[in-house]
C-alpha positions as CSV (number, residue, x, y, z in Angstrom):
1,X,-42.5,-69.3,-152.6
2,X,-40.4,-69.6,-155.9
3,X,-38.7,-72.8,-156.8
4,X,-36.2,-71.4,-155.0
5,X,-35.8,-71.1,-150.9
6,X,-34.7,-67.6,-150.7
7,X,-37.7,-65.7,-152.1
8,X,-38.0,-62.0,-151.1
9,X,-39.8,-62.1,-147.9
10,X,-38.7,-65.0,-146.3
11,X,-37.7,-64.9,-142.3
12,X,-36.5,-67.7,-140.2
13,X,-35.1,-67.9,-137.0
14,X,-32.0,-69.7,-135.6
15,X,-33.6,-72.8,-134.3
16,X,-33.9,-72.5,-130.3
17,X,-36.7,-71.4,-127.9
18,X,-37.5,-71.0,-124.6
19,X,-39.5,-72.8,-121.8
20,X,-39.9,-76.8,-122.4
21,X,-43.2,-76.9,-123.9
22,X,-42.8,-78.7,-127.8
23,X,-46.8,-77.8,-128.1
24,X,-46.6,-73.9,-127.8
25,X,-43.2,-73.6,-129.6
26,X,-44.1,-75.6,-132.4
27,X,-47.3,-73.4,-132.6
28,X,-45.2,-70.3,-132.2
29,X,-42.8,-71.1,-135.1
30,X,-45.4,-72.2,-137.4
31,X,-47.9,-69.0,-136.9
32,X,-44.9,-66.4,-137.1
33,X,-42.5,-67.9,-139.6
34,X,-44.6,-69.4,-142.3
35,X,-42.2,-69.3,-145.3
36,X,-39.5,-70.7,-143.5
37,X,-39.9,-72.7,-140.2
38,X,-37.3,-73.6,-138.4
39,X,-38.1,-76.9,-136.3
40,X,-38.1,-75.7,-132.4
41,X,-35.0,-76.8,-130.0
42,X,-36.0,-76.4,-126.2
43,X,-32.8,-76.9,-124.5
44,X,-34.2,-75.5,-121.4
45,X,-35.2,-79.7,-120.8
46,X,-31.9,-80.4,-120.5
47,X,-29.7,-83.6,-121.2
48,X,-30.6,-84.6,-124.8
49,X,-32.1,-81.5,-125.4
50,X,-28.9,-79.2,-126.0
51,X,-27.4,-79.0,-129.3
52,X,-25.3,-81.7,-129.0
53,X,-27.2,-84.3,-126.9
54,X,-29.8,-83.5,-129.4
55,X,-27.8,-84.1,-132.1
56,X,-26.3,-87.3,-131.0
57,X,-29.9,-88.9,-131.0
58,X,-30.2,-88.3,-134.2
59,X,-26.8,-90.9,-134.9
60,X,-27.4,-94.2,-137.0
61,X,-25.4,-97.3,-134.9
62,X,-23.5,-95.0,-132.9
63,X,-24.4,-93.8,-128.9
64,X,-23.1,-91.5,-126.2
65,X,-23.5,-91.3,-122.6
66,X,-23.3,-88.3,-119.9
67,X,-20.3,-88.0,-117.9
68,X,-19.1,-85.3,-115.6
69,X,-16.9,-84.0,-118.2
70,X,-19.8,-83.8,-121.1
71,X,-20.9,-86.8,-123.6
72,X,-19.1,-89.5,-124.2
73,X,-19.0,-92.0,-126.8
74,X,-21.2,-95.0,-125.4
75,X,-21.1,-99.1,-126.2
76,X,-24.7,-99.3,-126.7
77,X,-27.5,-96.8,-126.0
78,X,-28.3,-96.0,-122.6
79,X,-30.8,-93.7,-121.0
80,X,-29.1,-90.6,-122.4
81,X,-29.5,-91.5,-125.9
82,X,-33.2,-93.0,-125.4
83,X,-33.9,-89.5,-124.0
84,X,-32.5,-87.3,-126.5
85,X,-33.8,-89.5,-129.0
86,X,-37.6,-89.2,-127.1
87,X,-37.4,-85.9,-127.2
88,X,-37.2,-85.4,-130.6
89,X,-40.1,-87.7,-131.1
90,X,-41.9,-85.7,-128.8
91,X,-41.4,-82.5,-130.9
92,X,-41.8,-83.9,-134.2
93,X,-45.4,-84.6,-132.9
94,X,-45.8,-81.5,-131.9
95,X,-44.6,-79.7,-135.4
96,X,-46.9,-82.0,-137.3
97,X,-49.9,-81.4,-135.0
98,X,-49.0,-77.6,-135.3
99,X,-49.0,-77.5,-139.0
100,X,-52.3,-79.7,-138.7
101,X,-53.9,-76.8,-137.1
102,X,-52.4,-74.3,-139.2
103,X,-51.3,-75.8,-142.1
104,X,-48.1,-76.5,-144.2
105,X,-45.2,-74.1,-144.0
106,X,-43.6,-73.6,-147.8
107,X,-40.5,-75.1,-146.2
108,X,-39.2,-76.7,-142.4
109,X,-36.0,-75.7,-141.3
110,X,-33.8,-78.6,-139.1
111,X,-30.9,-77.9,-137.5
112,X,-28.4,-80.5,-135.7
113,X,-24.7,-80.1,-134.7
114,X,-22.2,-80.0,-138.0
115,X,-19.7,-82.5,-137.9
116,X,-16.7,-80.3,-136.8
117,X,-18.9,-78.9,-133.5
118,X,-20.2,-82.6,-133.0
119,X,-17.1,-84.5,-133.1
120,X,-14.9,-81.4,-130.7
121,X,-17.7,-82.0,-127.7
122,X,-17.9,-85.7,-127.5
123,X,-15.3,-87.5,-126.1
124,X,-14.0,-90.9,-126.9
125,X,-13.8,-93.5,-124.2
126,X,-10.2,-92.2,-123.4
127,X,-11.0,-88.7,-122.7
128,X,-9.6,-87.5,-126.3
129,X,-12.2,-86.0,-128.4
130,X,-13.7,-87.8,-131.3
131,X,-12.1,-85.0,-133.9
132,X,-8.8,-86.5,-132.9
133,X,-9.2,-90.0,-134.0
134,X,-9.2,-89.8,-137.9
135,X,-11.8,-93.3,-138.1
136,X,-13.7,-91.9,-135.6
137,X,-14.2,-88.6,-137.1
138,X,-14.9,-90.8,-140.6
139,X,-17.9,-93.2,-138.5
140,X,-19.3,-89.6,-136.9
141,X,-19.6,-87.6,-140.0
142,X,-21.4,-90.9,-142.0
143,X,-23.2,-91.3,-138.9
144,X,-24.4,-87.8,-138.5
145,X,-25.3,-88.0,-142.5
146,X,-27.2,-91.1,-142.7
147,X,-29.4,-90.0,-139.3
148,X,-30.1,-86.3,-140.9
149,X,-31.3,-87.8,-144.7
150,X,-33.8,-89.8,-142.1
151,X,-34.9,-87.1,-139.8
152,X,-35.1,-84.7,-142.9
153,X,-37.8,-87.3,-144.6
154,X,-39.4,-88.0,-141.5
155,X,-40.2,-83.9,-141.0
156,X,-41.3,-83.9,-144.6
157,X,-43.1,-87.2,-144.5
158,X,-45.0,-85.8,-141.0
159,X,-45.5,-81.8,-142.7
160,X,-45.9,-81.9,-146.1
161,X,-43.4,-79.4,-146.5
162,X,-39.6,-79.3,-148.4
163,X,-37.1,-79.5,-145.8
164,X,-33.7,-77.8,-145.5
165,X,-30.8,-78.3,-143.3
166,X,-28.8,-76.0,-140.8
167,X,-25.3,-77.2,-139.4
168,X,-24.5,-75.3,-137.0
169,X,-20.4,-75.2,-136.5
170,X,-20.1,-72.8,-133.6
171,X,-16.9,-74.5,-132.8
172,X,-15.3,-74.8,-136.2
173,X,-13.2,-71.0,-135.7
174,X,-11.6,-72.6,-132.9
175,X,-11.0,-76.0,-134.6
176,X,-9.2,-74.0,-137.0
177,X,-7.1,-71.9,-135.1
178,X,-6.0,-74.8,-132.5
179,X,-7.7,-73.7,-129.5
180,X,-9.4,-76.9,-128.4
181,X,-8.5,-77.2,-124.8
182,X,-7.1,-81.0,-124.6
183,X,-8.3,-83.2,-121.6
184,X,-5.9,-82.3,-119.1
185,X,-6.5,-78.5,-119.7
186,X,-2.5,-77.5,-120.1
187,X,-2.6,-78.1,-124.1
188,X,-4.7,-77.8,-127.3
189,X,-5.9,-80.2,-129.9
190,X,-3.6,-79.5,-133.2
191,X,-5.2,-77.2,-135.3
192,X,-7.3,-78.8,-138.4
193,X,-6.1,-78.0,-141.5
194,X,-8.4,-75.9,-143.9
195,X,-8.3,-78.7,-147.0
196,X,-9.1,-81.3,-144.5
197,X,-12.1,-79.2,-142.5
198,X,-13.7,-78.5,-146.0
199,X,-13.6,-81.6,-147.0
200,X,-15.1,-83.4,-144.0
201,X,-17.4,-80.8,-143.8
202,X,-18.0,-80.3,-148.0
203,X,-19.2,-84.6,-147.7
204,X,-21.8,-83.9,-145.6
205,X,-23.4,-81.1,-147.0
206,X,-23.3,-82.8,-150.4
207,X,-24.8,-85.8,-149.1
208,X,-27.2,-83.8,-147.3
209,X,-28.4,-81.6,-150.6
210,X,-28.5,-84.6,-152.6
211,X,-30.8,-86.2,-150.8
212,X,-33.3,-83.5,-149.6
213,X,-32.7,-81.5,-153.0
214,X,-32.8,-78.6,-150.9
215,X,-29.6,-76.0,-150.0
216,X,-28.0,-76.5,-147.2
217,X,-27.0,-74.3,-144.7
218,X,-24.5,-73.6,-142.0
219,X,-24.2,-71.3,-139.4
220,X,-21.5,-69.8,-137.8
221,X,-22.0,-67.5,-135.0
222,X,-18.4,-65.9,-134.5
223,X,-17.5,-63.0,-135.1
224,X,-15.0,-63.7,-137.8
225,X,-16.8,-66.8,-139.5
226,X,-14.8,-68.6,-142.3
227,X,-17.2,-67.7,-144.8
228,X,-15.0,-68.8,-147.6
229,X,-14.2,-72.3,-146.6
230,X,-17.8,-72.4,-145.4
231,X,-19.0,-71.7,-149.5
232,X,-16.4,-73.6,-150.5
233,X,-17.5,-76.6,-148.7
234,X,-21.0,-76.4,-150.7
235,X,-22.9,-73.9,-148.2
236,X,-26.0,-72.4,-150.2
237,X,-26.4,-70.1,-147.2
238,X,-24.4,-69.2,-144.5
239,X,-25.6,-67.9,-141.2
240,X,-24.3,-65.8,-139.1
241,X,-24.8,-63.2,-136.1
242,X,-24.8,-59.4,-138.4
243,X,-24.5,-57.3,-135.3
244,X,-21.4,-58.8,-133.8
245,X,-19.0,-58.7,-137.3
246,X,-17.5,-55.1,-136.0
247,X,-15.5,-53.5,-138.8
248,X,-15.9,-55.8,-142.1
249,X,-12.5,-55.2,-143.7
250,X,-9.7,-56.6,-145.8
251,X,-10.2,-60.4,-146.5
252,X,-13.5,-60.9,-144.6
253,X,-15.2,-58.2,-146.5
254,X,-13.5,-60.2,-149.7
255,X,-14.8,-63.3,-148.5
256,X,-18.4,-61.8,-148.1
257,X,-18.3,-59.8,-151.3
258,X,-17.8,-63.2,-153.3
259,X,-20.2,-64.7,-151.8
260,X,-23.0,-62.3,-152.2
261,X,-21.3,-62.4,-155.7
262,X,-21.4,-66.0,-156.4
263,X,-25.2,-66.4,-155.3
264,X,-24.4,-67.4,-151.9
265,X,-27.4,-66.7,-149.3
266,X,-26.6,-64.4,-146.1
267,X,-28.7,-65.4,-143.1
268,X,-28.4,-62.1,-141.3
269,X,-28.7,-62.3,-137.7
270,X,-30.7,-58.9,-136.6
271,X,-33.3,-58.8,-134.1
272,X,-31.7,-59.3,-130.4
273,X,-32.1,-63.1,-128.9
274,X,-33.0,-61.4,-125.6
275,X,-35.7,-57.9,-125.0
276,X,-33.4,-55.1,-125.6
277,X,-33.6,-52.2,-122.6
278,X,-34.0,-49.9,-125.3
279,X,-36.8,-51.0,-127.3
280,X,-36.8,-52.7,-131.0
281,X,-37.2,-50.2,-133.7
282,X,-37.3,-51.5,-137.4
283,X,-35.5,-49.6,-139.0
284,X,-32.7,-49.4,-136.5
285,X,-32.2,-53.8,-136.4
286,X,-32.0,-53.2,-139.9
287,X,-29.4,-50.7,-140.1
288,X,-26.5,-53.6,-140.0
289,X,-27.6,-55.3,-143.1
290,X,-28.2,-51.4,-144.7
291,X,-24.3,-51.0,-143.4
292,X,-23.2,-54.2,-144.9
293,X,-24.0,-53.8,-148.3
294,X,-23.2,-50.6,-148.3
295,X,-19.5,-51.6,-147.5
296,X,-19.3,-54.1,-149.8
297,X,-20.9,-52.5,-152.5
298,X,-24.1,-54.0,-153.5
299,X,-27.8,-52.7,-153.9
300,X,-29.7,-52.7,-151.3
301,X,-32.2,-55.3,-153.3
302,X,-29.2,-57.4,-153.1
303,X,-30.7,-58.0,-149.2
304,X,-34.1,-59.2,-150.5
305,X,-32.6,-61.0,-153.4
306,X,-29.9,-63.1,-151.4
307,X,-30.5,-62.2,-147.7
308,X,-32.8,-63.8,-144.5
309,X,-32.9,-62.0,-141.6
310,X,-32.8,-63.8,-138.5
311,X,-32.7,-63.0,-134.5
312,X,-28.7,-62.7,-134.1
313,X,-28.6,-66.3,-132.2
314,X,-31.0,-68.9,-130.6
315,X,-33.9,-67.7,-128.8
316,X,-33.8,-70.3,-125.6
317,X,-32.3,-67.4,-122.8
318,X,-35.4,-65.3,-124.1
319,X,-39.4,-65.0,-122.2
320,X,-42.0,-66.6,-124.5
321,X,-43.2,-62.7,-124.6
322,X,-40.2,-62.0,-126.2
323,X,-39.4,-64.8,-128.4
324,X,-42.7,-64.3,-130.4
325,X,-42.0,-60.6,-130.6
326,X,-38.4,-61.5,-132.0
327,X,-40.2,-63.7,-134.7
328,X,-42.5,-61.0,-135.5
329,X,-39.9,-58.5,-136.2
330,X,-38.1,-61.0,-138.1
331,X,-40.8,-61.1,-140.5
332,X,-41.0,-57.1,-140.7
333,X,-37.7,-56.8,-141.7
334,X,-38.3,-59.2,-144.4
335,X,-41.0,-57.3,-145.6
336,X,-39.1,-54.2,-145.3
337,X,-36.0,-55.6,-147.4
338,X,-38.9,-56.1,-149.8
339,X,-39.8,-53.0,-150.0
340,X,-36.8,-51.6,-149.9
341,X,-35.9,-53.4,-153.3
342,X,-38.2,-51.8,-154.9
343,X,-38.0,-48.4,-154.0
């Protein structure tokens, strides 16, 4: 790979998996995404193991606790945070021991909760959520920082390989627009302001590419993601599901046109997270990234230039049969980008 991430050819995947075994994802992701490897999630475990219980082990003096209603901010750490941490020790020995048997990837891939989707689903002590405290959004967000810059060196102490980071903000859209169900379920939280989401969000990302000197990304999974408070924030990439965008019009085509523009890196999600019924034909999957540079008027060597493709979303509700297909075929359409650029 170039000094740079995004080379031509690079694939990568989302981040989840499926089944509970760390040993035979890590050995999955490794083999089929060499360039690029994103660090496997099993969420299939359970408590700890989901994006956010995960997440929340990876916090520097600050706990949570499982309640009926979700996590919780906690006093101390309890069993829920000794597990969620312990499972992420258990897979980080299985990534090195993976890479032992295989050998470094050109670059590891984390991914953890962004501070907007970790401080909406953990509640304060109350029953508020932590967003709606303005000193408790603040501790999170350093929190959240100061545990990734670890993890990060502790993947490329245990690989050998540069590290980059994935937020994932599935929940900022509704952050935004003031849908946040509040506790009692017959309101919403007030709506963040743009200015004060991209700047939350803007400190850890720049924190976050200091210290790894790596880009940072973020994914967004809606269908309309903020892409432009998103680059404006510092994202070197953005992620986001390519398949589900419907008509890319007006401002969001805008938004995606200056980012392709400014350098920004697309992570195109393509192949499906689960076995389509009717099969997986390449050139097909790649038909939505064809489309969307089409529309917004770039080369298509703009899609090997500044593009990844992905699967369109985590691969956890996938068989394992599938999964490594998905990876495989994320990879070809790499390739095929590649190509494509030159033709």
């Amino acid at each position: 790979m170039s000094d740079a991430v995004w080379a031509p050819g690079v694939a990568t995947a989302v981040g989840s998996m499926p089944g509970t075994d760390p040993v035979e994802a890590a050995r999955t992701v490794v083999g089929e995404l060499p360039d690029l490897t994103p660090f496997p999630e099993l969420p299939a475990r359970g408590v700890g193991a989901d994006v956010l219980g995960r997440t929340a082990g990876l916090l520097v003096d600050l706990a949570v606790e499982v309640v009926p209603s979700g996590y919780r901010v906690a006093s101390r750490p309890g069993h829920d945070h000794r597990r969620a941490h312990d499972l992420l020790r258990w897979d980080l020995d299985a990534l090195e021991q993976a890479v032992g048997e295989a050998g470094a990837p050109r670059a590891v891939k984390v991914q953890a909760a962004g501070p907007w989707t970790l401080t909406a689903g953990i509640e304060l002590p109350r029953g508020h959520r932590v967003l709606t405290d303005g000193g408790a959004l603040r501790d999170f967000a350093e929190s959240l920082t100061e545990g990734l810059v670890a993890h990060a060196a502790q993947v490329a102490e245990r690989t050998g390989a540069r590290v980059v980071v994935q937020l994932d903000e599935p929940t900022l859209p509704a952050v935004l627009a003031g849908e946040l169900p509040t506790p009692s379920g017959y309101g919403t939280v007030p709506a963040v302001l743009e200015p004060e989401a991209r700047r939350v969000l803007g400190e850890v990302v720049d924190r976050l590419a200091t210290a790894t000197g790596s880009p940072v990304v973020v994914h967004c999974c809606s269908p309309r993601p903020p892409v432009a408070l998103l680059r404006r924030a510092g994202a070197s990439a953005i992620a986001l599901d390519a398949t589900g965008l419907g008509e890319v019009s007006g401002q969001f085509a805008d938004e995606l046109g200056e980012a392709w523009e400014e350098g920004t890196t697309l992570l195109l999600g393509l192949v499906p997270s689960t076995e389509p019924p009717a099969g997986a034909e390449l050139r097909r999957l790649a038909q939505p990234a064809f489309d969307l540079a089409s529309r917004l008027g770039f080369h298509r060597r703009t899609l090997a230039e500044r593009a990844v493709p992905t699967p369109t979303c985590g691969l956890a509700a996938a068989s394992p049969e599938w999964a490594r297909r998905a990876l495989s075929l994320t990879r070809d359409l790499a390739r095929l980008f590649a190509d494509e650029a030159e033709a």
